[in-house]
C-alpha positions as CSV (number, residue, x, y, z in Angstrom):
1,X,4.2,13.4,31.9
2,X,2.5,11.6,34.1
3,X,4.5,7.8,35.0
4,X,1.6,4.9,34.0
5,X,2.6,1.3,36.2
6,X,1.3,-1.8,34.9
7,X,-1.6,-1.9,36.2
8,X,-2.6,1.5,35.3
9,X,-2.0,-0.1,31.4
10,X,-4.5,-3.1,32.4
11,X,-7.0,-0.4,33.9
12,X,-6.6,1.3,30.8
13,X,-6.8,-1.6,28.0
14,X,-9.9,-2.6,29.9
15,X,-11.7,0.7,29.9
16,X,-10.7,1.8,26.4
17,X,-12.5,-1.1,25.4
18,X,-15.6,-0.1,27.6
19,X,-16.3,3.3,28.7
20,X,-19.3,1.7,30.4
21,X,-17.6,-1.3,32.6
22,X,-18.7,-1.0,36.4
23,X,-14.9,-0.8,38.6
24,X,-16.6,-4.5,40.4
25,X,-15.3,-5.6,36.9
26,X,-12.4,-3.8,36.5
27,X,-11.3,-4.7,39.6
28,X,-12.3,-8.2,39.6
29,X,-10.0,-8.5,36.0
30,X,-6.9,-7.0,37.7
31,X,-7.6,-8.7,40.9
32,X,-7.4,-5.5,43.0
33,X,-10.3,-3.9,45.1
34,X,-12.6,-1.3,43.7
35,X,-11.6,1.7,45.9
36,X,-8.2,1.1,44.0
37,X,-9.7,0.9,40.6
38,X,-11.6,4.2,41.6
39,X,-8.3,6.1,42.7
40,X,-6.3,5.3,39.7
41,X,-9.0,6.0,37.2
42,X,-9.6,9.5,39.5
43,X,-5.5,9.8,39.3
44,X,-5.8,9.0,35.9
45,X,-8.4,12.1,34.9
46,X,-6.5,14.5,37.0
47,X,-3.4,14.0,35.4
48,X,-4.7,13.9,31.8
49,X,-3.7,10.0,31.2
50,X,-7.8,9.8,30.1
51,X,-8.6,12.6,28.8
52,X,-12.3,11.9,28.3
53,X,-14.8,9.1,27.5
54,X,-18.4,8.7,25.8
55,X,-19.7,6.9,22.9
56,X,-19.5,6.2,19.2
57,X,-21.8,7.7,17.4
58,X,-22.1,5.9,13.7
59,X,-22.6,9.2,11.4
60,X,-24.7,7.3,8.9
61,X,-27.4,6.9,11.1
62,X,-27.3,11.0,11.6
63,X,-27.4,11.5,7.5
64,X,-23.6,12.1,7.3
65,X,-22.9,9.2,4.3
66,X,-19.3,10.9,3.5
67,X,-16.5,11.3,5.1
68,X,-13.5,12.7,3.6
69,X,-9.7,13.8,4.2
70,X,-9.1,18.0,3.4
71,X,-5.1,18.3,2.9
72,X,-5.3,22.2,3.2
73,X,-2.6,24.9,2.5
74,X,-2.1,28.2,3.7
75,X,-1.0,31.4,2.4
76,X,1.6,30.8,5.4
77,X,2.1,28.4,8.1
78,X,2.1,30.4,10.9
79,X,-1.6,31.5,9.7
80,X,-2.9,28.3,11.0
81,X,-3.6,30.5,14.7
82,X,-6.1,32.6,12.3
83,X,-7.4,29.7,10.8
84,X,-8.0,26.8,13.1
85,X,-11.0,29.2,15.0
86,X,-12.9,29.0,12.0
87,X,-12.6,25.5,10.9
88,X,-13.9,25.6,14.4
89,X,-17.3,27.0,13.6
90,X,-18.0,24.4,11.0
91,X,-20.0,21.5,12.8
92,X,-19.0,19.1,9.9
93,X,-15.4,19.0,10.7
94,X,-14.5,16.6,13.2
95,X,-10.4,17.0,13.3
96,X,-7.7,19.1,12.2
97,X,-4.2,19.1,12.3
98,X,-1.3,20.9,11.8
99,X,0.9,19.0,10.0
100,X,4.5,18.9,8.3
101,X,4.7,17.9,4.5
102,X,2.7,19.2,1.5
103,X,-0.5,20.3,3.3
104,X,-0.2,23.0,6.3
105,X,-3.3,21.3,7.7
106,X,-5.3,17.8,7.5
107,X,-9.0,18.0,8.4
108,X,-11.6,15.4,8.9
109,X,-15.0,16.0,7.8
110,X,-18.3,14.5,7.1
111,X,-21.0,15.6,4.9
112,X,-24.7,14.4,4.0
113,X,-23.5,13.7,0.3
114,X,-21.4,14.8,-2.6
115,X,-23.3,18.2,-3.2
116,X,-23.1,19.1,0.8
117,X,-18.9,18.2,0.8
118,X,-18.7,20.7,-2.5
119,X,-20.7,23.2,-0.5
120,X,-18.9,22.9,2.4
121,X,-15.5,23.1,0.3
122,X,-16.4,26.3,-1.8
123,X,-18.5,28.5,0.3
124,X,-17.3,27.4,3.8
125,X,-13.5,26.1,3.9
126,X,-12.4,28.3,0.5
127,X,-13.6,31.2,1.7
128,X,-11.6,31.1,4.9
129,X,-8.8,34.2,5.0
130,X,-5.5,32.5,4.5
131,X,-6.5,29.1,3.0
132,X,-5.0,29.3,-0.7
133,X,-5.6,25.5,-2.0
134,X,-7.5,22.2,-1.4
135,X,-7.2,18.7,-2.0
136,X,-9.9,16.5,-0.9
137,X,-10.0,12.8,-0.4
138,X,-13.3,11.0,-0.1
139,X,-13.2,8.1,2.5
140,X,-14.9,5.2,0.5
141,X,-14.4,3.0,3.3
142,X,-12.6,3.1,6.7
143,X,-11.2,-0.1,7.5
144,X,-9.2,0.3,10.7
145,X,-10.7,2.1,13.7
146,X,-9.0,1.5,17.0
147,X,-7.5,3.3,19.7
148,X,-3.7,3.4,20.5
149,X,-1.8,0.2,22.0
150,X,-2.4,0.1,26.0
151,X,-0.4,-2.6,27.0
152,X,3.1,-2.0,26.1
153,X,5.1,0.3,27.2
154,X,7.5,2.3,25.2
155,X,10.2,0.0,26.2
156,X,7.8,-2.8,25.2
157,X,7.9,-3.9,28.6
């Protein structure tokens, strides 16, 4: 894993908070030049510390009014190689994990409404070899969205 300084953590915090920030600024925060801000950020990529960047898209203005929490199970754990492709091929779903505890898997989806989350459930996610039960879990309201902590480091340096 690739070994972040402190001021690769101040790049970072700064960035994750604006995808969009020109390095002048960057730089001009940290009170470094550009070209450094440049090579750290490139460093960064390359070594998979930033794995991407963009924008966030609110899903209401697309039609999607719910969003909801699948706990999934499988006929067997180790199915979830077979099953992932095809939650894959379902646009609505926007995570899923493999995950220890009740459910073999946690997805994220959104829907247009009600009727197009049942839909999706019965004659999309159901009907998927291997997936033997469901437990949904409407989001009425998300009320923490953030990225992780930048600052610290795991020594809480």
């Amino acid at each position: 894993m690739e070994k972040i300084d402190k001021l690769d953590r101040q790049i970072l915090e700064i960035i994750s908070q604006n995808a969009r920030i020109p390095f002048r600024d960057v730089a001009e925060q940290c009170g470094v030049s550009r070209a450094a801000i440049h090579q750290r950020v490139q460093r960064m990529i390359e070594n998979d510390v930033i794995t991407g960047s963009g924008y966030h898209v609110n899903p209401k203005v697309l039609g999607y009014a719910s969003s909801a929490y699948i706990g999934v199970k499988l006929e067997k754990g180790s199915m979830y190689k077979n099953v992932i492709p095809e939650f894959d091929k379902i646009p609505e779903v926007t995570e899923c994990h493999f995950t220890t505890g009740p459910y073999t898997l946690l997805v994220k989806i959104f829907a247009r409404d009600n009727e197009h989350l049942m839909d999706l459930l019965n004659n999309r996610i159901q009907e998927i070899p291997g997936v033997v039960a469901t437990e949904t879990m409407i989001s009425l309201s998300q009320s923490v969205k953030r990225g992780i902590p930048i600052m610290k480091d795991t020594n809480g340096e």
